[in-house]
N, C-alpha and C positions, 0 to 999 in steps of 0.2 A: 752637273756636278753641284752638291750642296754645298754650304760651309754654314758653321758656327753663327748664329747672334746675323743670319743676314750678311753675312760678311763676303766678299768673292776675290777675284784676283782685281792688283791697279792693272794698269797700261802695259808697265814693264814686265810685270807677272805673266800675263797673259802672253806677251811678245815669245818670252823665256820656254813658255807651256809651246807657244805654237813652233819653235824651232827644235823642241824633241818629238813634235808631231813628225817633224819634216826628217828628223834626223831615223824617226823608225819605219817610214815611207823608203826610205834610202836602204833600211835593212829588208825591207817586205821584197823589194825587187832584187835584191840578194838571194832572195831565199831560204833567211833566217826563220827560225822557227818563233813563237809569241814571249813563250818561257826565256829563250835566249837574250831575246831585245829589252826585254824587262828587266833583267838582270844586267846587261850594260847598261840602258839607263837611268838605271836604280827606277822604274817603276814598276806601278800594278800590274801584272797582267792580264788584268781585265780592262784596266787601260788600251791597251796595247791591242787586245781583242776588239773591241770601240773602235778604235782607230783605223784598224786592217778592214773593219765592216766599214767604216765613211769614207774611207778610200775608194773599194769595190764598189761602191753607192754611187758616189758624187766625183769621184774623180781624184786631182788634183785639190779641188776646190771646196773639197768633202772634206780635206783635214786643216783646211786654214780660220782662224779665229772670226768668229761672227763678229766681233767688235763687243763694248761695252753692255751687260743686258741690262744697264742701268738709264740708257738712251731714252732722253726725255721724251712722254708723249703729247704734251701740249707745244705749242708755238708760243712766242713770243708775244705774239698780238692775242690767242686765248690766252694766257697769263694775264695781259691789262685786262682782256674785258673779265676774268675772275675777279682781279683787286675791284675792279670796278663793280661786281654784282657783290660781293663780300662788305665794300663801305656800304651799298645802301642798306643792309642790316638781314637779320634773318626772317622779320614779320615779314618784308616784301618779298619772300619767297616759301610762304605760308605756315612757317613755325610760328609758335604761338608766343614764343617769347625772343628776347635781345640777346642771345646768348650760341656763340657760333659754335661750336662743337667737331673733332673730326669729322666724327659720321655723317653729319650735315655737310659740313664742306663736300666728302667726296659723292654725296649725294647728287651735289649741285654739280661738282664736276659732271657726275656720268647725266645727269640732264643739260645741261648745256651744250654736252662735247661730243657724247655718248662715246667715252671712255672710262676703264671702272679702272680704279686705285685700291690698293686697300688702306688701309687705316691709316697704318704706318709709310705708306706711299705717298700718304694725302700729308703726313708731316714732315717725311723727306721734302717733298715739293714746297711747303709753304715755309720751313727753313733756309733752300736755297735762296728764297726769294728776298729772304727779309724779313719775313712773317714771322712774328712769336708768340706764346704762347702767354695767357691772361686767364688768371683766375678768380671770376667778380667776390666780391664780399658779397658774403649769402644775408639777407636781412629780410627776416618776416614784413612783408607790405604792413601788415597793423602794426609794425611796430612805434611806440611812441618815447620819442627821445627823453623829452620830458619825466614821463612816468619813469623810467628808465634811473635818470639821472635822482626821482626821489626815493625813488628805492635804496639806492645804494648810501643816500645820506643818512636815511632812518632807520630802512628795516636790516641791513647786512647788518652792522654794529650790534644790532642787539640779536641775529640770528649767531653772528662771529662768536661776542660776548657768551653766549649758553653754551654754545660747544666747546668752547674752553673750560667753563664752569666742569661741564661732563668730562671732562676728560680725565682718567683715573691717576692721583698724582699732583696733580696740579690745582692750585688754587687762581682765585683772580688777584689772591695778597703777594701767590708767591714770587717772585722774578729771576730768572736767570742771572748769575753774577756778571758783572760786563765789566770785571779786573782785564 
């Protein structure tokens, strides 16, 4: 079953889901028809057809809830050794730059662990942990603060200055009233 945005059932959702499982199991050995059960249950009946098939499959045990499909794949102890290959940085784990990214994380997961996440798995995981999200200030390596800072003392003012000039309307005599 799909839902919305990733979303699925909690605990008690699913508990709820799995005692109309059991409650239509109860109609199947009745005798009830698929249409009929669906309609006391207010569900699908195509639900209900699902259900009558994992019955006949699996048994009993064919319509009881799998548990959470959100069940963590790493351990506790891959977890430290993660934070642990994550601090010593991404060069020692051959990217060319300092800059960790999802797809590099889950990268490294499925090398380490050999399990694959996907993207949004690899930020589910790195949220529950503690892990947040960092976005470096981007700055050209040449760049020179200096230069920088004489720029804006001499050349903006007089690039500022012209374009106001140009501007149709407006003088450098005239001022807005400031009553």
């Amino acid at each position: 079953m799909r839902y919305a945005q990733g979303g699925g059932l909690t605990d008690a959702e699913r508990a709820a889901r799995e005692r109309l499982r059991l409650q239509a199991v109860e109609r199947f050995e009745g005798g009830q028809k698929n249409a009929e059960i669906a309609a006391e249950l207010r569900i699908s009946v195509r639900s209900v057809e699902r259900w009558r098939r994992a019955r006949r499959e699996g048994g009993e045990t064919g319509v009881l809830s799998k548990g959470s499909p959100g069940r963590p794949r790493l351990s506790e102890v891959q977890i430290s050794r993660l934070e642990r290959e994550l601090e010593r940085g991404p060069l020692v784990h051959g990217w060319a730059d300092q800059r960790w990214t999802l797809a590099r994380i889950k990268t490294l997961i499925g090398r380490l662990f050999h399990v694959s996440y996907t993207v949004e798995g690899t930020w589910q995981l790195l949220k529950r942990h503690g892990w947040s999200w960092q976005q470096p200030a981007r700055r050209a390596i040449e760049r020179d603060d200096s230069a920088v800072e004489v720029w804006k003392k001499e050349t903006w003012p007089r690039v500022r200055a012209s374009r106001r000039s140009a501007a149709p309307g407006w003088s450098s005599k005239m001022k807005p009233d400031s009553h």
